[in-house]
C-alpha positions as CSV (number, residue, x, y, z in Angstrom):
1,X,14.0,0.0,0.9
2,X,15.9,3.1,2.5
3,X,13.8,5.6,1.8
4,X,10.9,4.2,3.0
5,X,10.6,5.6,6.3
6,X,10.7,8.9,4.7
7,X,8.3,8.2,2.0
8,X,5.9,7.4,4.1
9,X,6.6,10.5,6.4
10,X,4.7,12.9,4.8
11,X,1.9,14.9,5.0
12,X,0.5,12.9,1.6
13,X,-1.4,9.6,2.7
14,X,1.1,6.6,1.2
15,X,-0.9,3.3,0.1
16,X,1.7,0.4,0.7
17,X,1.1,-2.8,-1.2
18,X,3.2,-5.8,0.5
19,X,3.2,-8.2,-2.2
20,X,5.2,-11.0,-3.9
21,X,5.7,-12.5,-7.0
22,X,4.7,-15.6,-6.6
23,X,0.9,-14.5,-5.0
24,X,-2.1,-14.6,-7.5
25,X,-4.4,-12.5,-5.3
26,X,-1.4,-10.1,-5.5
27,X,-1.4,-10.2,-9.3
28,X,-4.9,-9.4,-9.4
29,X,-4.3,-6.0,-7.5
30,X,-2.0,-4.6,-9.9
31,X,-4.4,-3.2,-12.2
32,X,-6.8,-2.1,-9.2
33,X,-3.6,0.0,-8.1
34,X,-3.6,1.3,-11.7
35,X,-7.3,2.3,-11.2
36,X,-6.4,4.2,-8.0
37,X,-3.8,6.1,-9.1
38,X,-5.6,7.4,-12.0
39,X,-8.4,8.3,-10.0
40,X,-6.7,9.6,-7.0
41,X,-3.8,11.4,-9.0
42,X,-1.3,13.4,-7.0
43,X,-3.5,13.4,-4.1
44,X,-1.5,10.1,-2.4
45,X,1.5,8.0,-3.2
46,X,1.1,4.2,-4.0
47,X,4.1,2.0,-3.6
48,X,4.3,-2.3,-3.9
49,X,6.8,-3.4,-1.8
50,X,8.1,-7.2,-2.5
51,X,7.9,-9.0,1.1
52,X,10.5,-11.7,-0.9
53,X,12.9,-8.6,-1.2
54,X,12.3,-6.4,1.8
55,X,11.8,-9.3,4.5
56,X,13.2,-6.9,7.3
57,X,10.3,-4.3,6.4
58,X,7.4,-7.0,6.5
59,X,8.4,-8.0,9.6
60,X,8.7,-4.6,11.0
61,X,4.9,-3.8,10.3
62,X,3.5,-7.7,11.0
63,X,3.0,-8.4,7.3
64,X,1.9,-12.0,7.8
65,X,-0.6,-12.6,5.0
66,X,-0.9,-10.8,1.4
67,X,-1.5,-8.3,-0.4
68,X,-1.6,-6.4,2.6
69,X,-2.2,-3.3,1.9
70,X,-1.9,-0.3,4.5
71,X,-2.1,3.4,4.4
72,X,0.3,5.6,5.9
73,X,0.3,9.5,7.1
74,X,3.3,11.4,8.7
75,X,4.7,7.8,9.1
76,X,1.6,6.3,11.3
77,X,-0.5,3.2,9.7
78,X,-4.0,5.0,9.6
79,X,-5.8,2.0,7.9
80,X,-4.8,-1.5,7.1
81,X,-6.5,-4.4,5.2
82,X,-5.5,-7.6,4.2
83,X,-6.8,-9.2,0.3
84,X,-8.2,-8.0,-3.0
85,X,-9.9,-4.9,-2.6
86,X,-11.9,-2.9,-5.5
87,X,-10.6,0.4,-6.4
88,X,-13.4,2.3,-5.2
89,X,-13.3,0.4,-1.5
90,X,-9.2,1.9,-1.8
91,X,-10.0,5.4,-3.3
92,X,-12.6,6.2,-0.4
93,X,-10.1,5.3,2.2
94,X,-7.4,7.1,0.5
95,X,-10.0,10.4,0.7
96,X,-10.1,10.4,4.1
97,X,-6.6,11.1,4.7
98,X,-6.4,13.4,1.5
């Protein structure tokens, strides 16, 4: 992903989902993502990134188990979890860095 560094650059908090295909927790965060983003709105950025596809960029930020899921500002990982998470656990932690 080439633009990923400056994605997650900005002054906008950037949820990253590292996920693949093949991962049924992963499946299950999909529509919890959905949930965020309509309750968040313009407020952050949510992304998936296939770990299959973008091996290089897993590596790079010790994705070892998924859905990882991290939050970025101005390019730093502020918060980072690992599993299924309920869209209010993500939307809180996505409001502190709002």
């Amino acid at each position: 992903m080439n633009n990923f560094e400056t994605l997650i650059s900005g002054t906008k908090p950037v949820l990253v989902d590292f996920y693949a295909d093949w991962c049924g927790p992963c499946k299950m965060m999909a529509p919890i993502l959905e949930d965020v983003k309509s309750q968040i709105g313009d407020k952050a950025t949510i992304v998936k990134i296939n770990v299959d596809e973008n091996q290089a960029l897993a590596m790079q930020y010790g994705i070892q188990s998924i859905p990882a899921l991290l939050i970025f500002k101005q390019g730093q990982v502020v918060w980072q979890e690992v599993g299924v998470h309920r869209s209010t656990q993500l939307v809180s932690a996505l409001q502190k860095f709002v």
